[in-house]
C-alpha positions in Angstrom: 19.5 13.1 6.8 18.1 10.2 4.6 17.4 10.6 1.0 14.4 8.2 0.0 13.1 7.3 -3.8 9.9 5.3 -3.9 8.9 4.1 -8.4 7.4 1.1 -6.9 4.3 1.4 -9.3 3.0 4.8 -10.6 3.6 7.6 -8.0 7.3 9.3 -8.1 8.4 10.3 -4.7 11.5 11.2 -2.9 11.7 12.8 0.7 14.4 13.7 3.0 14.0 12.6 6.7 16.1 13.8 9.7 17.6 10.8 11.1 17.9 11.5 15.0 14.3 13.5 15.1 12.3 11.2 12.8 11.3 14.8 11.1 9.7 14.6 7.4 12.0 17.7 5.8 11.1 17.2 2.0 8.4 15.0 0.3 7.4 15.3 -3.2 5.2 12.9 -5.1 4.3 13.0 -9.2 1.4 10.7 -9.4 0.5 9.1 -12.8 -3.3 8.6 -12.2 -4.5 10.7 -15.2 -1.9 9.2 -17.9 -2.9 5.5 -16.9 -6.6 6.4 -16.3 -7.1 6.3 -20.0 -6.1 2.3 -20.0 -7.7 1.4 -17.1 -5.0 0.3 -14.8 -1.3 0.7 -14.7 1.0 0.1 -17.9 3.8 -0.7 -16.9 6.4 0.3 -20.1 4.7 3.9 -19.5 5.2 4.0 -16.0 8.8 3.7 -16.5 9.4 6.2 -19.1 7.2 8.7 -16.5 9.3 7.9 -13.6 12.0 8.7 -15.6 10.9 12.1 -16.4 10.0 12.7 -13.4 12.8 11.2 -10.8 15.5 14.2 -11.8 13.2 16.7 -11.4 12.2 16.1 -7.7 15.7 15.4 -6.7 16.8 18.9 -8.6 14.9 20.3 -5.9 16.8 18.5 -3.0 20.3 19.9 -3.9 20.4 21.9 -0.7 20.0 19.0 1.4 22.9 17.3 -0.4 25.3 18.2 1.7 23.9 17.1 4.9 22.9 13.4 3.5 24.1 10.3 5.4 22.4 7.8 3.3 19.9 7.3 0.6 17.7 4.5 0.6 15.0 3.2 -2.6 12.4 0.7 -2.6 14.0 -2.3 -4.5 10.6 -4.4 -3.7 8.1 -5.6 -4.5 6.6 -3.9 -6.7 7.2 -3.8 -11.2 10.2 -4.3 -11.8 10.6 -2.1 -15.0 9.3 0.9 -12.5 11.7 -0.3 -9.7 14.6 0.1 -11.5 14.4 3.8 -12.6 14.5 4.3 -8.3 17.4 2.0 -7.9 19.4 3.5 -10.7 18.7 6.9 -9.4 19.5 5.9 -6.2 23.0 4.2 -7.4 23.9 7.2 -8.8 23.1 9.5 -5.6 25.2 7.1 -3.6 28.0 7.1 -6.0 28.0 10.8 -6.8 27.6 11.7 -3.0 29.8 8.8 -2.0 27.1 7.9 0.8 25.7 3.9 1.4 22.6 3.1 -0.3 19.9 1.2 2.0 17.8 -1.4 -0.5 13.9 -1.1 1.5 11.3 -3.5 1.0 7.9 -1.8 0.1 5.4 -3.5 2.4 7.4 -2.6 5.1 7.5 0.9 4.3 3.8 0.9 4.4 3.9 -0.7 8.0 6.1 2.4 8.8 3.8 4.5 7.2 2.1 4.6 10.8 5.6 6.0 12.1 6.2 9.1 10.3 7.6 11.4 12.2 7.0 9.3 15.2 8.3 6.5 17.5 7.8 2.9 16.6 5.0 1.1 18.2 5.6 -3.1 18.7 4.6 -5.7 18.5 1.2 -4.9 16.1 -0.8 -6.8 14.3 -1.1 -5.6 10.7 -3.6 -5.7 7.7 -1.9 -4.2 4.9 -4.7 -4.0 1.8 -3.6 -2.4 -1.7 -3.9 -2.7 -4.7 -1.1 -5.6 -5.2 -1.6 -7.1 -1.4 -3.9 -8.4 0.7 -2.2 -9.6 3.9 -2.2 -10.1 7.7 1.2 -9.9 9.4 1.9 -10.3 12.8 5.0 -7.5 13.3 7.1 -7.6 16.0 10.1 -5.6 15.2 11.7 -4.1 11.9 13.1 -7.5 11.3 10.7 -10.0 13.1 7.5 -10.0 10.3 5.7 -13.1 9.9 2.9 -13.3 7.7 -0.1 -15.5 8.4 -2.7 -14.8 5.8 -2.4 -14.0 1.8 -5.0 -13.3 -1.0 -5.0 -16.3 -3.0 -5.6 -14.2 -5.8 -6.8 -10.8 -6.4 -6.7 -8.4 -3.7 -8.9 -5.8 -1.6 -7.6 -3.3 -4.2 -7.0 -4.5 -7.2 -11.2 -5.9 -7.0 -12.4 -1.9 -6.5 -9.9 -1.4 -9.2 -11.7 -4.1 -11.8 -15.0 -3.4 -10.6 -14.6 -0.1 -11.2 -13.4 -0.6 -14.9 -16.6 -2.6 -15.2 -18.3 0.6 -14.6 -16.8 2.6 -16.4 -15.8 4.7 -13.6 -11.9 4.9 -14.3 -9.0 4.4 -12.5 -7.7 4.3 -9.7 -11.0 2.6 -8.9 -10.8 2.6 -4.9 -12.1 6.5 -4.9 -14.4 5.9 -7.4 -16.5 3.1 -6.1 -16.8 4.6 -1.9 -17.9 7.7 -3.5 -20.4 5.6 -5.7 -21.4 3.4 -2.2 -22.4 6.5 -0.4 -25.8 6.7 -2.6 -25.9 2.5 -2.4 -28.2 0.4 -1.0 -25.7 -2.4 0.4 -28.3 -4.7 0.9 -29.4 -5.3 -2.9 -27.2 -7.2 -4.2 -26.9 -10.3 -1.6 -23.5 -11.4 -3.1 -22.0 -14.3 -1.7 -18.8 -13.8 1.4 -16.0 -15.6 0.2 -14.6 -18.5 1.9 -17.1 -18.1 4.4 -17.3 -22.0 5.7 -13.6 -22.7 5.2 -11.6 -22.4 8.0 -8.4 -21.3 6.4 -7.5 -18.4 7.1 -6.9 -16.4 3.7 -8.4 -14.3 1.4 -10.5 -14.1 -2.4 -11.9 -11.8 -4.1 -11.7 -13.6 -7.7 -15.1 -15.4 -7.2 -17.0 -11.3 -5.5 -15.4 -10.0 -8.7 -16.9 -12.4 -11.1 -20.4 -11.8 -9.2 -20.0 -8.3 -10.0 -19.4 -8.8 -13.4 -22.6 -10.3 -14.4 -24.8 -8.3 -12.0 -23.1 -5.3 -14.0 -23.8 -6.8 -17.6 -27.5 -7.1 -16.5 -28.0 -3.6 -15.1 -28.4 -0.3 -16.1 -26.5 3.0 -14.5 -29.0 3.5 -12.2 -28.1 0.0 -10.7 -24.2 0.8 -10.2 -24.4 3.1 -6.7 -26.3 0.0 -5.2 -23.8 -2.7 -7.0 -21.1 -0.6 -5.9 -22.4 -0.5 -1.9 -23.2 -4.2 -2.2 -19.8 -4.8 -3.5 -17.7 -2.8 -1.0 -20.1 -4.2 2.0 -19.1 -8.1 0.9 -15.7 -7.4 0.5 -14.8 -5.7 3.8 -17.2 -8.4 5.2 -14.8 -11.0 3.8 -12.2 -9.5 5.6 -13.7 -9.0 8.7 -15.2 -12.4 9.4 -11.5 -13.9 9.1 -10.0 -11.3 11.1 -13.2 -12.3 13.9 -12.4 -15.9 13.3 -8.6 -15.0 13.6 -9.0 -13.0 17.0 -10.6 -16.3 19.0 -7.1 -17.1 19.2 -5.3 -14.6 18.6 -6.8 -11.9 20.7 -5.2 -8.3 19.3 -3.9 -5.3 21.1 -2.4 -3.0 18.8 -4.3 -3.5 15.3 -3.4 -1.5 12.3 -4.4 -1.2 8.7 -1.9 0.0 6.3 -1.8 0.2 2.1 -3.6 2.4 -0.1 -7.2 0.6 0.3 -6.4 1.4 4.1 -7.9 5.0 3.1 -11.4 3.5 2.2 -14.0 5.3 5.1 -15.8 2.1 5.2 -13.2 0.0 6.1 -12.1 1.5 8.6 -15.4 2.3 10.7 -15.8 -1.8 10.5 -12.5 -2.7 11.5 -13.2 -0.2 14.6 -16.3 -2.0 15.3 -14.7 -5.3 14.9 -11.8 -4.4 17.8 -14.3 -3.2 20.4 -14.8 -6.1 21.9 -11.2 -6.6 22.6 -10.4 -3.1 24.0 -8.0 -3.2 20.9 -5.6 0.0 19.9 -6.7 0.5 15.9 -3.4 2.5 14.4 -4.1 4.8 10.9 -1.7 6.0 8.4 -2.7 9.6 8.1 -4.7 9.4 5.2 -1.7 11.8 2.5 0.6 8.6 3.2 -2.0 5.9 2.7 -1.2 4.9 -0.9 2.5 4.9 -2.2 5.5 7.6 -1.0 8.4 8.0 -0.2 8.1 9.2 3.3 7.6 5.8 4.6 10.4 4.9 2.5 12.4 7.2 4.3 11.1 6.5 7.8 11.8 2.6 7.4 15.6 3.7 6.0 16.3 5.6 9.6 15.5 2.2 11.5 17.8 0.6 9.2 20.5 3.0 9.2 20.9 3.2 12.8 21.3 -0.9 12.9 23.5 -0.6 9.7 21.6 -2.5 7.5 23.1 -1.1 4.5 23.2 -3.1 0.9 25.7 -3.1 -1.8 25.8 -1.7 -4.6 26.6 -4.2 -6.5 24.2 -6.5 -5.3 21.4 -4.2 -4.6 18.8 -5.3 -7.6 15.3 -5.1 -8.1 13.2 -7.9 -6.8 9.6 -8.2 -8.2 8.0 -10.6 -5.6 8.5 -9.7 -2.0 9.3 -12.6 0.1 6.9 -11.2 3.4 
């Protein structure tokens, strides 16, 4: 069994996973939504100090697993690093105290194996991972063969529900907030502009759609928002979608999947499933209780790595803001 800590951002989460069945044995997540709601967005300095509270606990619970643990593994990054650290720490001192090795697991990967819980791998894949700190398209042939062929160039598909929902009011985390708003929308009203839509390069915006937003909302009333909000989240899975079509002429996809918190938006998926019929593609979902941060998928990308011994040290297992996928 594999121990897993994911305090990438705001949700505290460990889980346990049997190693030769793939089998999800524990997962318990703390999320911090209500004590950052207040603010907006995440503060970091009070993310910390809640992960720290709430680490200990969770793992009190795992004590009978103890015994039977082959390995923990922690998210080391990306993610904040004030938050990252309270995982790694813990997960130093599981190792030490259990004298077990400690597997160091990069976060966007454990979103990719989100797909996998309690299953079998499928590659190669082609993977849009869209949260609230990433906006990427990865082309994933293996655990260790990831290449990454499109970024946001600044905000991301999350992060833009997450400020456009502050805008209005609406609170945070904003990615619930504004689908539920779009039901009642008319996402033809607002005729906001695609980004990038005559350049060819293949990447993504969404700091020019959230500035467009911005003064649509300082000129309307409440009434307005449910048709700003369906305008908004029509342009912006638009944007992805005409670079994913563009993307496709040559790069014609089998296995698609979309991964990351804003993965669990209704509306993005049904286009993405639209967009793939032409190609006969395979669209892979994370179930939608391990779309946003966890541990499980912590824990499922620690059982790939434990079985090709891809263990760190702990001395040189540190916390790395900036992921290098």
């Amino acid at each position: 069994m594999i121990l897993s800590i994911e305090s990438s951002c705001d949700d505290s989460a460990i889980s346990i996973t049997e190693i030769e069945t793939n089998r999800l044995l524990f997962h318990k997540k703390i999320s911090q939504e209500i004590e950052h709601s207040i603010y907006g967005g995440v503060v970091p300095e009070l993310a910390a100090r809640l992960h720290a509270e709430a680490l200990p606990k969770i793992l009190e619970e795992c004590e009978p697993y103890f015994d039977k643990l082959k390995a923990v593994a922690v998210t080391s990054s990306p993610g904040l690093a004030v938050t990252l650290i309270e995982g790694v720490t813990l997960a130093k001192a599981v190792s030490v105290g259990l004298d077990i090795p400690i597997i160091g697991v990069n976060h966007l990967i454990g979103h990719i194996y989100s797909l996998f819980i309690e299953k079998e791998t499928i590659f190669p894949l082609t993977v849009l991972l869209v949260s609230g700190g990433h906006t990427q398209v990865m082309e994933v042939k293996s655990l260790t063969e990831i290449e990454t062929v499109a970024k946001s160039m600044d905000d991301s598909f999350g992060e833009s529900f997450d400020k456009v929902a502050k805008m209005m009011g609406l609170g945070y985390p904003g990615g619930p907030a504004i689908q539920n708003l779009a039901k009642e929308g008319n996402r033809k009203r607002y005729d906001f502009t695609v980004p990038l839509l005559r350049t060819p390069k293949f990447a993504f915006s969404y700091s020019g759609l959230k500035n467009a937003v911005r003064l649509a909302v300082a000129e309307a009333s409440e009434e307005d928002y449910k048709d700003i909000a369906a305008s908004f989240e029509h342009i912006a899975t638009k944007h992805l979608t005409h670079k994913l079509k563009k993307y496709f002429l040559n790069h014609p996809p089998k296995t698609f999947a979309i991964v990351g918190g804003a993965s669990a938006n209704l509306y993005l998926r049904a286009q993405i499933e639209e967009l793939l019929k032409p190609y006969g593609a395979k669209l892979l979902l994370s179930d939608l209780n391990y779309c946003s941060d966890n541990a499980a998928m912590i824990g499922r990308v620690a059982v790939d790595m434990y079985k090709a011994k891809m263990f760190s040290s702990l001395e040189e297992l540190n916390v790395v803001a900036k992921s290098n996928l």
